[in-house]
C-alpha positions, -999 to 999 in steps of 0.1 A, spaced: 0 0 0 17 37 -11 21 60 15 4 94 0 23 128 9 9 156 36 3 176 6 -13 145 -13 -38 142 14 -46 176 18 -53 176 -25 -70 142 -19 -89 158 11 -101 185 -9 -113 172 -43 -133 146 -19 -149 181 -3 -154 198 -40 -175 165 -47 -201 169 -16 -199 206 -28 -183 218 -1 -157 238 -9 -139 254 17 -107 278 4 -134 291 -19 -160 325 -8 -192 315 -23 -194 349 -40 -159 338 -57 -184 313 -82 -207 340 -90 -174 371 -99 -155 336 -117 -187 322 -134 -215 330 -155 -244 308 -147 -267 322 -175 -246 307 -204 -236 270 -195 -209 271 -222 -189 296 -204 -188 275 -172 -171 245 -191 -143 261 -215 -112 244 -213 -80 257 -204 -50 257 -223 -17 248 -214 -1 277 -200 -29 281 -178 -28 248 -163 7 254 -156 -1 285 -142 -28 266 -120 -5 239 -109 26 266 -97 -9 286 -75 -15 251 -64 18 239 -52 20 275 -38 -10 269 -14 1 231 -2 31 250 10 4 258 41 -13 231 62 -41 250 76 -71 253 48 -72 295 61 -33 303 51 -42 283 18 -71 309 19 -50 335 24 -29 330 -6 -55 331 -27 -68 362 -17 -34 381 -24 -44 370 -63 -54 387 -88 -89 383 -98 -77 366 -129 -51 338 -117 -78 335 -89 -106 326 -115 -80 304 -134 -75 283 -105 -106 281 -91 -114 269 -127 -91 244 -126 -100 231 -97 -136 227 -103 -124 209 -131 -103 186 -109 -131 177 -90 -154 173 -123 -130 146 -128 -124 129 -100 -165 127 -100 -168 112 -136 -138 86 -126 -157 78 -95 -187 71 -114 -183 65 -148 -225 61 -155 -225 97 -159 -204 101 -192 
C-alpha cells in the first residue's frame, strides 16, 4: 500500500470536499465574480496549457500551508484573474475525479 504525501492528502482531502460541494478555500461569491451561470458554455471552457501550468505553480504555492485559512490566504493576495483560473481548474479537478468515480455519468 503507497504512502500518499501531507500535501497528497490535503489535495486528496479536498477534491473529496469539492465532490459533496463543499468547498472550503473558496468565498461562495468567488463562483458568481468567476462564473457566469446564464450561459452554460462559459462555465465548461477548457483551459489551455499555459494556464494549467499556471494553475498547478498557485496550487503547489498553497500546499506550502497546512491550515485550509493560510491556503485561503494566498488566494486572496491574487489577482482576480489567476484566482478565477485556478478556481477553474479546480472545479475541473473535482469534475473529474466525480466522472472517474462514477463512470454512468459520461
Amino acid at each position: 500500500m503507497q504512502t500518499l504525501s501531507r500535501k497528497e492528502k490535503t489535495v486528496k482531502t479536498l477534491l473529496q470536499m469539492g465532490q459533496n460541494g463543499h468547498y472550503p478555500l473558496f468565498d461562495s461569491r468567488w463562483f458568481y465574480e468567476c462564473y457566469d451561470f446564464s450561459t452554460p458554455e462559459t462555465v465548461s471552457v477548457p483551459l489551455n496549457q499555459k494556464e494549467k501550468m499556471k494553475a498547478r505553480k498557485i496550487l503547489q504555492r498553497l500546499l506550502v500551508h497546512q491550515s485550509f485559512e493560510r491556503q485561503k490566504t494566498i488566494l486572496l493576495t491574487l489577482s482576480l484573474e489567476e484566482r478565477h483560473l485556478f478556481m477553474r481548474a479546480f472545479c475541473g479537478m473535482v469534475e473529474g475525479k466525480i466522472l472517474d468515480d462514477k463512470p454512468q455519468l459520461h
